[in-house]
OpenMM code with the backbone's topology and positions (N, CA, C; nanometers):
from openmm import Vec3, app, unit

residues = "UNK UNK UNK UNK UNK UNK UNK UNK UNK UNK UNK UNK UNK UNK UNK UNK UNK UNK UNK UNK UNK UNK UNK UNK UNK UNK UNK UNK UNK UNK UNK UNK UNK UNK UNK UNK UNK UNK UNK UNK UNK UNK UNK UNK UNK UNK UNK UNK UNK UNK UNK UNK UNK UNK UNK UNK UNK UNK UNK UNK UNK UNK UNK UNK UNK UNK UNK UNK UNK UNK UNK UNK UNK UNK UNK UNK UNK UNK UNK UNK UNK UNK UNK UNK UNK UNK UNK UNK UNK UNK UNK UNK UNK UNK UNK UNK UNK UNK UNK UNK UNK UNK UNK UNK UNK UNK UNK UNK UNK UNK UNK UNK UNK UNK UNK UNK UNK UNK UNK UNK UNK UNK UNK UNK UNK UNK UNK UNK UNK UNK UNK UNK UNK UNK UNK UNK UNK UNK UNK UNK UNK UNK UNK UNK UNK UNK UNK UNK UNK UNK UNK UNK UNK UNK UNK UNK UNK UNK UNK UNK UNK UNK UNK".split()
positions = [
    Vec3(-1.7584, 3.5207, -1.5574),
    Vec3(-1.6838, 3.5046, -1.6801),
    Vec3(-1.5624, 3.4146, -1.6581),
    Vec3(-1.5026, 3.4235, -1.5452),
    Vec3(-1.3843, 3.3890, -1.5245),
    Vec3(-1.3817, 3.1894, -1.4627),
    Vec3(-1.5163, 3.1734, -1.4115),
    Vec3(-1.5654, 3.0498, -1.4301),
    Vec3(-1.6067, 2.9893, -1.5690),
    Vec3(-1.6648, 3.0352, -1.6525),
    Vec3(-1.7002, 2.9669, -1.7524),
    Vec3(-1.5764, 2.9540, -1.8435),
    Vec3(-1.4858, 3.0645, -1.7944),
    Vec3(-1.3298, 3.0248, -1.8403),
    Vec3(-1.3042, 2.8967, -1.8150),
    Vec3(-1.2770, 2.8738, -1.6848),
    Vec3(-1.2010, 2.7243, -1.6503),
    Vec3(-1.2651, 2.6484, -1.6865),
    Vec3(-1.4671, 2.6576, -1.6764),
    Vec3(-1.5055, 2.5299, -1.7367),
    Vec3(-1.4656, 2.4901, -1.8717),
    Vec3(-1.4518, 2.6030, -1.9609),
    Vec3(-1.4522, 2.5398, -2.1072),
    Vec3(-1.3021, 2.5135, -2.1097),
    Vec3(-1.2052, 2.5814, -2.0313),
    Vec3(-1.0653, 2.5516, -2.0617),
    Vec3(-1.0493, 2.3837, -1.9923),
    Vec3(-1.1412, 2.3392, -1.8692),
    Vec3(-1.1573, 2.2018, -1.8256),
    Vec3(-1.1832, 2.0990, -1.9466),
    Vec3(-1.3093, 2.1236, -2.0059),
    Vec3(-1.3332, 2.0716, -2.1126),
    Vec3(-1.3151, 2.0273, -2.2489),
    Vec3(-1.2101, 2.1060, -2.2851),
    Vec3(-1.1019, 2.1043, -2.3909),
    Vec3(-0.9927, 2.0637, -2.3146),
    Vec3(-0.9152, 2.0145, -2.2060),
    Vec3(-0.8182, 1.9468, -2.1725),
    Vec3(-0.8508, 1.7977, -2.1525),
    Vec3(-1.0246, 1.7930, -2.1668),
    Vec3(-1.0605, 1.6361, -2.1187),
    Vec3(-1.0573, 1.5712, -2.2412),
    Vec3(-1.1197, 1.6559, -2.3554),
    Vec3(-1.1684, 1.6302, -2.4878),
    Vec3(-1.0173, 1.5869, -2.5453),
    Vec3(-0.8857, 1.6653, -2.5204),
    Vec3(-0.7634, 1.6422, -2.5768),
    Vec3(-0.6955, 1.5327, -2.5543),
    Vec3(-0.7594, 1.4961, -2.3589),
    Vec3(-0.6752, 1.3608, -2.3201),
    Vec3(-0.7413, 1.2267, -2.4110),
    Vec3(-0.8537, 1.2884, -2.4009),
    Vec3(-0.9839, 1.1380, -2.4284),
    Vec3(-0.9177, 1.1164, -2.5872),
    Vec3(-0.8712, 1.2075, -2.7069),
    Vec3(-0.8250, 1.1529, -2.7998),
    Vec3(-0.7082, 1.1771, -2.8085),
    Vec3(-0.5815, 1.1771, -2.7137),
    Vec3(-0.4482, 1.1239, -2.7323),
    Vec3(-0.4089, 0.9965, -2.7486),
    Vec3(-0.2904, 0.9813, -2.7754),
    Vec3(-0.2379, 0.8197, -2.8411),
    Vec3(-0.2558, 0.7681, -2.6785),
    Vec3(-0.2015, 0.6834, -2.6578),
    Vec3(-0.1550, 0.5521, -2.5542),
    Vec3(-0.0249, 0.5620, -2.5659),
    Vec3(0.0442, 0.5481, -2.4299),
    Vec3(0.1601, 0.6065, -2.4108),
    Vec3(0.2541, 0.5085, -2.4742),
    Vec3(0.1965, 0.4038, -2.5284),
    Vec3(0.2767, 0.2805, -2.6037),
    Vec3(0.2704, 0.2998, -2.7113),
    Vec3(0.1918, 0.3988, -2.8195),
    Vec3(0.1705, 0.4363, -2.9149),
    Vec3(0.0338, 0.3353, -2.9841),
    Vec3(0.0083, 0.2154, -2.9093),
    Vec3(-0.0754, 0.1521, -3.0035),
    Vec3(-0.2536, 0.2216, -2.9916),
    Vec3(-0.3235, 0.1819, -3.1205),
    Vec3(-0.4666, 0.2283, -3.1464),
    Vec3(-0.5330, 0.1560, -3.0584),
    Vec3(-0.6840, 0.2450, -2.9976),
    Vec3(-0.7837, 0.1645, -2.9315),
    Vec3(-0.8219, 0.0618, -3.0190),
    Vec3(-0.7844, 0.0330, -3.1417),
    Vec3(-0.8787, -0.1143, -3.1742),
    Vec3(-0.7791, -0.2378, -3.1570),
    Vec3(-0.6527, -0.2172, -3.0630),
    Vec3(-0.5676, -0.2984, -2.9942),
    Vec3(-0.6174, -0.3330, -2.8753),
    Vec3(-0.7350, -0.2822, -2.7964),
    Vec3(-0.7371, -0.2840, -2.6855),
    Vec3(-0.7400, -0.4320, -2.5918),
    Vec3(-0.7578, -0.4369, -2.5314),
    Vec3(-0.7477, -0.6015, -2.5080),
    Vec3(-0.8959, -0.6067, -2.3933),
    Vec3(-0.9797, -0.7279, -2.3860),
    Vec3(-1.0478, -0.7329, -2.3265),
    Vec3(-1.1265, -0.6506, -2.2053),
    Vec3(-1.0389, -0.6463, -2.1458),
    Vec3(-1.1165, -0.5430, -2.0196),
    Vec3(-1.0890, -0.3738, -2.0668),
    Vec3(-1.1025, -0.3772, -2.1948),
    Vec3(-1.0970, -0.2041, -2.2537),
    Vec3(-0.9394, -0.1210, -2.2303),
    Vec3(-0.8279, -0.2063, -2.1495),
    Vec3(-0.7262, -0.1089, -2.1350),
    Vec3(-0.6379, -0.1535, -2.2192),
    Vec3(-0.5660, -0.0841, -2.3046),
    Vec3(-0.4771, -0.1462, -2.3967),
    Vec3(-0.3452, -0.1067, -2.3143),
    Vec3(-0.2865, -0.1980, -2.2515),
    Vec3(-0.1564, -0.2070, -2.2174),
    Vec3(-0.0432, -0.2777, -2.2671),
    Vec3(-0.0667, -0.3263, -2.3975),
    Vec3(0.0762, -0.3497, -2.4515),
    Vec3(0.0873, -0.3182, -2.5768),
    Vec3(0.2071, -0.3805, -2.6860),
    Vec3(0.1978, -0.3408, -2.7956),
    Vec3(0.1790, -0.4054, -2.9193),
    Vec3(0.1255, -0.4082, -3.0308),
    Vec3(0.0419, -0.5282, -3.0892),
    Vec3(0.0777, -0.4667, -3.2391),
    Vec3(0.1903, -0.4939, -3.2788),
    Vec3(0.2407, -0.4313, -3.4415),
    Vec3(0.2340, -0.5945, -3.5560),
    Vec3(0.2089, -0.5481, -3.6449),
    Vec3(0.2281, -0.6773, -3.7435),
    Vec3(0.3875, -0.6984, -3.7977),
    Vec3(0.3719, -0.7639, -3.7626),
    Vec3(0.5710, -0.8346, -3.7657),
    Vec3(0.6275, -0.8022, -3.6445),
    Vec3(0.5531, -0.7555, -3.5834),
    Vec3(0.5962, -0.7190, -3.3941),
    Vec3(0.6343, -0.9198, -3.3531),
    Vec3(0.7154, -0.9150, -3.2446),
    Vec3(0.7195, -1.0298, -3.2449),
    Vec3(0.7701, -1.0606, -3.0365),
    Vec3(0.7731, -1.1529, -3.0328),
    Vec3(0.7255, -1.1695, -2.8667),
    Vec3(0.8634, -1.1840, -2.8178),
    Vec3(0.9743, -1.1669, -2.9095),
    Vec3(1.1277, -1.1695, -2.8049),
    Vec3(1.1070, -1.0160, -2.7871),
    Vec3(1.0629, -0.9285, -2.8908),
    Vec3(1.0828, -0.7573, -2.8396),
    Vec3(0.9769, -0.7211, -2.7767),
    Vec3(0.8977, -0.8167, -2.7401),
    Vec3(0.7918, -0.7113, -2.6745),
    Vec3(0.6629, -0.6695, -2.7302),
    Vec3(0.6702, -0.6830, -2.8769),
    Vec3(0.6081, -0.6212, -2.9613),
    Vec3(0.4555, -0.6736, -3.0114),
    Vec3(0.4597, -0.8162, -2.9694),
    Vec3(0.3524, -0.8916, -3.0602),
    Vec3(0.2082, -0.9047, -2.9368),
    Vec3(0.1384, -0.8073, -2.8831),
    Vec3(0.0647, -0.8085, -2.8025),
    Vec3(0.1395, -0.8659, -2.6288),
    Vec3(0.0328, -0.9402, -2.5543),
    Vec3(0.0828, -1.0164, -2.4556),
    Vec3(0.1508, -1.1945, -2.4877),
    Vec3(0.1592, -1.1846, -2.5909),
    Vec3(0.2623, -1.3338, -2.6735),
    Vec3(0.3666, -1.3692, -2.5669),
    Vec3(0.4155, -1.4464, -2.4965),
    Vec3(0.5403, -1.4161, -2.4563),
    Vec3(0.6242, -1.5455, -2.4974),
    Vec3(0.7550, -1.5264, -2.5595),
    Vec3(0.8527, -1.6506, -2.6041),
    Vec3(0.8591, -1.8019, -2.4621),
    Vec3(0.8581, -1.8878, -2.5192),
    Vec3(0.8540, -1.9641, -2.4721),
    Vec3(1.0285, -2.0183, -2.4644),
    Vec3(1.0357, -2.0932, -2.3134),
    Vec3(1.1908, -2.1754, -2.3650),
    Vec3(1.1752, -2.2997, -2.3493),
    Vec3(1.3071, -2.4233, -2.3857),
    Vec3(1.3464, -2.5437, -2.3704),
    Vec3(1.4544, -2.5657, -2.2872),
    Vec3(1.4140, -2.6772, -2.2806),
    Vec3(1.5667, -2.7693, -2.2053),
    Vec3(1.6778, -2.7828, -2.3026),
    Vec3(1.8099, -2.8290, -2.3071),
    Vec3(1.9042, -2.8723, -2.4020),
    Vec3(1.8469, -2.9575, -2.4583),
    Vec3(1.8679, -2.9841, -2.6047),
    Vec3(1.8141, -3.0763, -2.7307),
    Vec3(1.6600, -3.0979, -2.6751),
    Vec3(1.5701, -3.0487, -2.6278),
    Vec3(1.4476, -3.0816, -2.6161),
    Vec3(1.3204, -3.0276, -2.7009),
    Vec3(1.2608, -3.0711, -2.7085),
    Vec3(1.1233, -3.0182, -2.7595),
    Vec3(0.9875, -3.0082, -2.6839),
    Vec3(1.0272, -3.0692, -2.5443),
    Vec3(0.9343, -3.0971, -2.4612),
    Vec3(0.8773, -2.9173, -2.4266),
    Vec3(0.7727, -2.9200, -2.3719),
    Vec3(0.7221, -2.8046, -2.2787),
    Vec3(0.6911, -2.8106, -2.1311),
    Vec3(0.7743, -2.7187, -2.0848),
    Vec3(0.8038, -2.7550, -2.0078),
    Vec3(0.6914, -2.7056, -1.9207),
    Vec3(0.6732, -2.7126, -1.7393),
    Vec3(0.5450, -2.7142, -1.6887),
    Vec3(0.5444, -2.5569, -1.6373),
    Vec3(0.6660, -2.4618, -1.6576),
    Vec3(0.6766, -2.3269, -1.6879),
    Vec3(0.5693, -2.3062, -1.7773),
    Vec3(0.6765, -2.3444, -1.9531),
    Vec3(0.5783, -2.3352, -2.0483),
    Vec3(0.4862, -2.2878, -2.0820),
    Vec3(0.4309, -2.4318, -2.0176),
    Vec3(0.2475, -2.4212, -2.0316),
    Vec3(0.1917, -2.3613, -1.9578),
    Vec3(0.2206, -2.2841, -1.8646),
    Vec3(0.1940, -2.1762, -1.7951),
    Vec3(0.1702, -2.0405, -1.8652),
    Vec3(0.2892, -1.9831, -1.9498),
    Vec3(0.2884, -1.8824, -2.0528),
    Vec3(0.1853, -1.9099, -2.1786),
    Vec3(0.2071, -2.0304, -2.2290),
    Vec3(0.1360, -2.0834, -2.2994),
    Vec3(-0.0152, -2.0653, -2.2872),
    Vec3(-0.0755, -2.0981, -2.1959),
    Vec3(-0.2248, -2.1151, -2.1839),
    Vec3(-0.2423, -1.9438, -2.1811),
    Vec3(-0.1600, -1.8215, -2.1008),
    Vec3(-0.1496, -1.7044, -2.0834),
    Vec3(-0.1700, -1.6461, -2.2525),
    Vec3(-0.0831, -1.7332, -2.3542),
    Vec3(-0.1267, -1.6792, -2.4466),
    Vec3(-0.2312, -1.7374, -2.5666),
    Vec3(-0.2875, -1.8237, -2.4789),
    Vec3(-0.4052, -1.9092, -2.5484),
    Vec3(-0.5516, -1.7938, -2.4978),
    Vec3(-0.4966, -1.7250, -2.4013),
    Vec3(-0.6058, -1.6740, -2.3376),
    Vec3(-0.6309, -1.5103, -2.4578),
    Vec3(-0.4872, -1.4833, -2.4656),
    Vec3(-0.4886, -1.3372, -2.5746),
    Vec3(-0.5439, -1.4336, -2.6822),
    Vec3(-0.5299, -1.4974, -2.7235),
    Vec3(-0.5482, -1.5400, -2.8680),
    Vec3(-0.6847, -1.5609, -2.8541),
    Vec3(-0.7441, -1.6247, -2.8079),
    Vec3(-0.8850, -1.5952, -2.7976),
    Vec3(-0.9675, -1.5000, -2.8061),
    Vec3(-0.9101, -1.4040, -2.7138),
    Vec3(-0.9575, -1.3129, -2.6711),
    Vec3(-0.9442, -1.1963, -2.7749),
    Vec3(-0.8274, -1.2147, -2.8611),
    Vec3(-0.8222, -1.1357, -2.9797),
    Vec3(-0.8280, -1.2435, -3.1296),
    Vec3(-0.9703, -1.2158, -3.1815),
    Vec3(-1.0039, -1.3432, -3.2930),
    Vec3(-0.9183, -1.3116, -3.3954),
    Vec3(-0.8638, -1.1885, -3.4313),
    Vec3(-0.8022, -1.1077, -3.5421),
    Vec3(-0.6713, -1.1523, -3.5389),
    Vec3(-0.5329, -1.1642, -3.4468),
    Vec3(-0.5020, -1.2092, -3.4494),
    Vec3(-0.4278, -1.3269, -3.5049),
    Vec3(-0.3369, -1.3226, -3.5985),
    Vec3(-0.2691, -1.4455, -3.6838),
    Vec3(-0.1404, -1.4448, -3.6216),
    Vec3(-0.0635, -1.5961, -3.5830),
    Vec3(0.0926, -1.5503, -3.5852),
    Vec3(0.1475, -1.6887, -3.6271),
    Vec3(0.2588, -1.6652, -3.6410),
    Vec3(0.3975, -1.7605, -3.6583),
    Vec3(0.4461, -1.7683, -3.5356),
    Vec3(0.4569, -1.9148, -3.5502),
    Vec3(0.5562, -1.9451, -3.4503),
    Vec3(0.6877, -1.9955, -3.4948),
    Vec3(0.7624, -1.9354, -3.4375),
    Vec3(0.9062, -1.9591, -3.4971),
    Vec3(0.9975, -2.0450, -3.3991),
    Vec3(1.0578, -2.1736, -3.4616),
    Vec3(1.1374, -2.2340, -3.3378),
    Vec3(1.3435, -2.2162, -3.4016),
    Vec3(1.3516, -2.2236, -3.2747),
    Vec3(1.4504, -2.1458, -3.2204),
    Vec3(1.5530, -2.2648, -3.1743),
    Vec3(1.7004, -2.2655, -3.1595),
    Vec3(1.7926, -2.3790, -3.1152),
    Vec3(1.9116, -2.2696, -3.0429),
    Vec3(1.9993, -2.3347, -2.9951),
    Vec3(2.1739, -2.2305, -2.9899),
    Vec3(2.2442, -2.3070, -3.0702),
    Vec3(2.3290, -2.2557, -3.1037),
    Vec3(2.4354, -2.2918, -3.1748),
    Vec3(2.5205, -2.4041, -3.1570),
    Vec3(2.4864, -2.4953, -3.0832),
    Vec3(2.5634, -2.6121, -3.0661),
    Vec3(2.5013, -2.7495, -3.1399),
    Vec3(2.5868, -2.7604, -3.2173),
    Vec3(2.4920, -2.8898, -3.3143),
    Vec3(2.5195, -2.8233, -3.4374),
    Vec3(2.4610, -2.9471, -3.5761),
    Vec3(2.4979, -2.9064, -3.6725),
    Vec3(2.3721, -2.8068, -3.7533),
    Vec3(2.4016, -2.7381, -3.8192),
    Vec3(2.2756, -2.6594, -3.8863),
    Vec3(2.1278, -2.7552, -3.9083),
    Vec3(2.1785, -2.8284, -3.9354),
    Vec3(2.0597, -2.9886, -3.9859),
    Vec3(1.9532, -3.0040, -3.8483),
    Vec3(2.1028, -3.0487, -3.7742),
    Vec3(2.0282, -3.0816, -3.6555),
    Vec3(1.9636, -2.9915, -3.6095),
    Vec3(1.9763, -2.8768, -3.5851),
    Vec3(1.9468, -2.7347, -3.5139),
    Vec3(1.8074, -2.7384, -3.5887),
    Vec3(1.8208, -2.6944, -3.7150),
    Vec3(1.6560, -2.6904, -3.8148),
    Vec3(1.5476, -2.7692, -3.7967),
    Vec3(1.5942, -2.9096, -3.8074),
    Vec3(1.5080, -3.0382, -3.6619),
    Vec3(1.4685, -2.9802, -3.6159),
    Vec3(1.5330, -2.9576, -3.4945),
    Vec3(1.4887, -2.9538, -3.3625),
    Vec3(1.4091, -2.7989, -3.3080),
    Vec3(1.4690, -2.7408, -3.3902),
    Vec3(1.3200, -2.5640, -3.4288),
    Vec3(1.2340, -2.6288, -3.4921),
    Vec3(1.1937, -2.6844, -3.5672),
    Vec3(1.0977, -2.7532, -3.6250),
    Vec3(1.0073, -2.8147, -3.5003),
    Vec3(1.0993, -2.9161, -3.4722),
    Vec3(0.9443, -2.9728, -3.3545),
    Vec3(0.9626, -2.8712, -3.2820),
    Vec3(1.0056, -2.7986, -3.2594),
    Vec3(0.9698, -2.7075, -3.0873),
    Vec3(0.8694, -2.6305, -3.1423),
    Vec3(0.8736, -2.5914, -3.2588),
    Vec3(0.7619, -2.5189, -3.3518),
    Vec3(0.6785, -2.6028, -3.3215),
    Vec3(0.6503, -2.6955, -3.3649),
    Vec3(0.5331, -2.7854, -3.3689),
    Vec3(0.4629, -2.8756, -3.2504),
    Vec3(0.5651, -2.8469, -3.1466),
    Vec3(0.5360, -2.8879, -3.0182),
    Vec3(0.4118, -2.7696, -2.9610),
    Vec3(0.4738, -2.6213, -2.9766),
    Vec3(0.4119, -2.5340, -2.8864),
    Vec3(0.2692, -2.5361, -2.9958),
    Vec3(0.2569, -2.5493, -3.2013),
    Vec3(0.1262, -2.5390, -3.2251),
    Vec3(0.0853, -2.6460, -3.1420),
    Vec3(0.0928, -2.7929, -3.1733),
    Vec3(-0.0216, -2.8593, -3.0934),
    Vec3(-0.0486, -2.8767, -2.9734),
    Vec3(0.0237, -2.7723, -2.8860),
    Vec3(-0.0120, -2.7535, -2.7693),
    Vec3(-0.1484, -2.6110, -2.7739),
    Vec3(-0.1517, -2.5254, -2.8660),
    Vec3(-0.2079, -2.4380, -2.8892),
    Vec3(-0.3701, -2.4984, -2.9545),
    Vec3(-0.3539, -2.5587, -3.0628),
    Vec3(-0.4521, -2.5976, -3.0994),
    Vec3(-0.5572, -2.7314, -3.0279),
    Vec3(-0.4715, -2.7562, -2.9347),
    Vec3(-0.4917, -2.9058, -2.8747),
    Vec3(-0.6269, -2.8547, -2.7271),
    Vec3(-0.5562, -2.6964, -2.7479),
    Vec3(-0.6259, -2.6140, -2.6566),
    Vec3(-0.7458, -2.4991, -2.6846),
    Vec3(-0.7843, -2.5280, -2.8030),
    Vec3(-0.8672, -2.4547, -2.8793),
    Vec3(-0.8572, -2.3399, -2.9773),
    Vec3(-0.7329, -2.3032, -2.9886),
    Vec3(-0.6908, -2.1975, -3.0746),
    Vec3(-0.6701, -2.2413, -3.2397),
    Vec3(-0.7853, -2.1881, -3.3026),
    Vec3(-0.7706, -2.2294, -3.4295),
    Vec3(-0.6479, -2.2315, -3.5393),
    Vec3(-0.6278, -2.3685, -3.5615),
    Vec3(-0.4955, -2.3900, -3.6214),
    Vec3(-0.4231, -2.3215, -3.7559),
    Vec3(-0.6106, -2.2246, -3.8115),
    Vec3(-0.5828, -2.1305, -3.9183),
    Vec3(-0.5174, -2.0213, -3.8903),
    Vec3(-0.5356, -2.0162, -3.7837),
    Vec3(-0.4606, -1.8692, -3.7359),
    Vec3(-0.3191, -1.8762, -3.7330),
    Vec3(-0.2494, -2.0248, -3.7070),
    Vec3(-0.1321, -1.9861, -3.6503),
    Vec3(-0.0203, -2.0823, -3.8043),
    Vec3(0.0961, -2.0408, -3.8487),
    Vec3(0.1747, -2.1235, -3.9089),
    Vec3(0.3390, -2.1662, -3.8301),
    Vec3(0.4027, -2.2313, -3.8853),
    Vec3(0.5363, -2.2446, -3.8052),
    Vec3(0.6552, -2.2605, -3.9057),
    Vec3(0.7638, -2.2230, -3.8535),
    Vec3(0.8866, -2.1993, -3.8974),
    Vec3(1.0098, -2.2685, -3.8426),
    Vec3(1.0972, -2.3100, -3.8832),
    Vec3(1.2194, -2.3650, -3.7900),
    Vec3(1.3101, -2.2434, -3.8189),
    Vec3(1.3457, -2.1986, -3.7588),
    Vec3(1.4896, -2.0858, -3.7756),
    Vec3(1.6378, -2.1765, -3.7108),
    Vec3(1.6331, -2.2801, -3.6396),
    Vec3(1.7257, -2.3473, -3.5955),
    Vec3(1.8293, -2.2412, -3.5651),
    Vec3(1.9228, -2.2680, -3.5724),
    Vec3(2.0433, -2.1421, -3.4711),
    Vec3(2.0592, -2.0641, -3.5875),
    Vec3(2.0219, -2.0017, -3.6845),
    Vec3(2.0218, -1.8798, -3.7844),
    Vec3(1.9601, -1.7245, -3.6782),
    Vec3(1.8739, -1.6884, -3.6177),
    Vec3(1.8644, -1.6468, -3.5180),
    Vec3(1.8531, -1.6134, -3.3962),
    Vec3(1.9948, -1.5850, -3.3210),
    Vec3(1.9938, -1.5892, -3.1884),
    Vec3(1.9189, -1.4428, -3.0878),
    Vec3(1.9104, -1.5032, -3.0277),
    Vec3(1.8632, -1.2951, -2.9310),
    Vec3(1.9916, -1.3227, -2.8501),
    Vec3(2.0536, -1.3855, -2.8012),
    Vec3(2.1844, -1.3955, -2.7166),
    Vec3(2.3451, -1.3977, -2.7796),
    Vec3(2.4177, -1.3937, -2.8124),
    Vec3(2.4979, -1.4316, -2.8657),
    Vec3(2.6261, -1.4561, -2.7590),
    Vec3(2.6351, -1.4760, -2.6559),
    Vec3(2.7168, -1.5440, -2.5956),
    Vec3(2.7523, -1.6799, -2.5936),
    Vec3(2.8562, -1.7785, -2.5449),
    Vec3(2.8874, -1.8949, -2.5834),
    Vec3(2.8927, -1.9609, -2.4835),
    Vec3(2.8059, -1.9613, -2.3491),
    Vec3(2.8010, -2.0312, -2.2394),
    Vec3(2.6641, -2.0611, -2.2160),
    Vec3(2.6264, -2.1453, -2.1012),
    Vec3(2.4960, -2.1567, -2.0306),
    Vec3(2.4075, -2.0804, -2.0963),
    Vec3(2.4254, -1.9406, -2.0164),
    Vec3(2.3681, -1.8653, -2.0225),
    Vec3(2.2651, -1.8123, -2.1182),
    Vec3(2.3608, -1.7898, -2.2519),
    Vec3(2.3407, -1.7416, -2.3722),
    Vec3(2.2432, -1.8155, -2.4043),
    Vec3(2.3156, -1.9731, -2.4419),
    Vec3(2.2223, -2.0689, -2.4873),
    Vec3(2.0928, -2.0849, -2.4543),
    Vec3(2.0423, -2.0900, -2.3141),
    Vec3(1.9483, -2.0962, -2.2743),
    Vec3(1.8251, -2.0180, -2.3221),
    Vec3(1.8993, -1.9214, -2.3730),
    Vec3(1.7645, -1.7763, -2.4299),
    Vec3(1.7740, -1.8119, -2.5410),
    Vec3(1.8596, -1.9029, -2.6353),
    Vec3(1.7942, -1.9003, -2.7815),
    Vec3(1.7182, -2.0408, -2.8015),
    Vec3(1.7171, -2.1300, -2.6763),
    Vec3(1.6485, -2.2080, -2.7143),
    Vec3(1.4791, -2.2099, -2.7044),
    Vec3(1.4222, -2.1794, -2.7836),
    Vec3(1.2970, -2.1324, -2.7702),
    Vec3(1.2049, -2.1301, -2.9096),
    Vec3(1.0767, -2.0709, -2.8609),
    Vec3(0.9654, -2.0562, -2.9748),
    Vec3(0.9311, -1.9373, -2.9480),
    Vec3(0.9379, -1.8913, -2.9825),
    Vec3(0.8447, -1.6833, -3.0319),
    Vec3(0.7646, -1.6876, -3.1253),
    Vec3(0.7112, -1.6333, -3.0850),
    Vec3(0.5533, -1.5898, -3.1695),
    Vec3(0.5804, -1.4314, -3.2595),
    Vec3(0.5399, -1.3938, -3.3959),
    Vec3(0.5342, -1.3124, -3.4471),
    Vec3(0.4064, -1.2919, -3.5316),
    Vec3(0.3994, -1.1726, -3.5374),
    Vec3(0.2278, -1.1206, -3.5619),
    Vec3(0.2085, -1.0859, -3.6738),
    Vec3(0.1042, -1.1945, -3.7646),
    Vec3(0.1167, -1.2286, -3.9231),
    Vec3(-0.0498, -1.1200, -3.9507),
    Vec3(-0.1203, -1.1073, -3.8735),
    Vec3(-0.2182, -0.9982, -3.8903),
    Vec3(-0.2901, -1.0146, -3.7712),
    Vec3(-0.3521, -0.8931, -3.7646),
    Vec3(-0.4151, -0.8038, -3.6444),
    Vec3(-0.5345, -0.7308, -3.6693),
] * unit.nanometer
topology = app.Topology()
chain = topology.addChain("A")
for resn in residues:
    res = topology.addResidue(resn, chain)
    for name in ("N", "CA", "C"):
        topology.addAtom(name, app.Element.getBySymbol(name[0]), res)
C-alpha cells in the first residue's frame, strides 16, 4: 500500500511539473527551436529590456549609421530567431544621444533604422515582417552626459509588433 502511495504521489508531482509555467513566465508556444524556451517573447516587449525574445539592441559609432563588424554579429544572431520564429513581427526603432539638434538626431535614427532593416532583409528576413521608426534622442535608456551614457543610446532596438 505504502508503495503504490509514492508511486501515485510520484506521478502527480511529474504531471504538476510537466504543466507548470517557465520560470520566465512565457507559454510553450514561445518555445524556440530546439524545444527549450529560454527567454522572454511579450508583444511590445522590446530588446533594450530583455523582453522581445533573443532580439538584442544593436549600437553605433558617434554620428554614424554604419554597422559595425560587432553588429553584424548580433545581427545575423537575430536573423537566425527571426527565421526561426515565422510569427514574429517587429519594429525597429533608431535611436541617437542627445548631442545635436532634434532634426539632426531624427536623421540619423532614421538611417540607423534603415541601415540595420537592409541589413536584415538583404539577409533574408522578410521585409513584411519588420517596420522602422526614428525616435532620435526622444528616448534614452542612459541618461548620463558623458561617453559613457551616450554610447548606450546610440542604437537600434527591436520591439515585438506580433508573435
Amino acid at each position: 500500500m505504502l508503495k503504490q502511495f509514492c508511486l501515485f504521489s510520484l506521478l502527480i508531482f511529474a504531471v504538476a511539473c510537466s504543466s507548470a509555467k517557465k520560470k520566465n513566465g512565457a507559454a510553450d508556444s514561445d518555445a524556440d527551436v530546439s524545444g527549450k524556451n529560454d527567454y522572454v517573447l511579450e508583444l511590445n516587449g522590446d530588446s533594450d529590456s530583455g523582453r522581445a525574445g533573443h532580439l538584442k539592441t544593436i549600437y553605433f559609432d558617434y554620428r554614424s549609421a554604419n554597422i559595425t563588424a560587432e553588429s553584424k554579429k548580433m545581427l545575423d544572431e537575430n536573423i537566425a530567431f527571426l527565421v526561426a520564429n515565422d510569427a514574429v513581427n517587429i519594429q525597429i526603432e533608431g535611436h541617437a544621444d542627445e548631442r545635436g539638434s532634434s532634426q539632426f538626431n531624427l536623421t540619423l535614427g532614421e538611417k540607423r533604422a534603415q541601415s540595420v532593416y537592409d541589413y536584415l532583409t538583404g539577409r533574408g528576413v522578410d521585409g513584411k515582417k519588420l517596420t522602422m521608426i526614428s525616435l532620435g534622442k526622444e528616448k534614452p535608456v542612459s541618461f548620463g552626459h558623458d561617453e559613457e551614457a551616450w554610447s548606450k543610446n546610440r542604437r537600434a532596438n527591436f520591439v515585438v509588433t506580433a508573435k
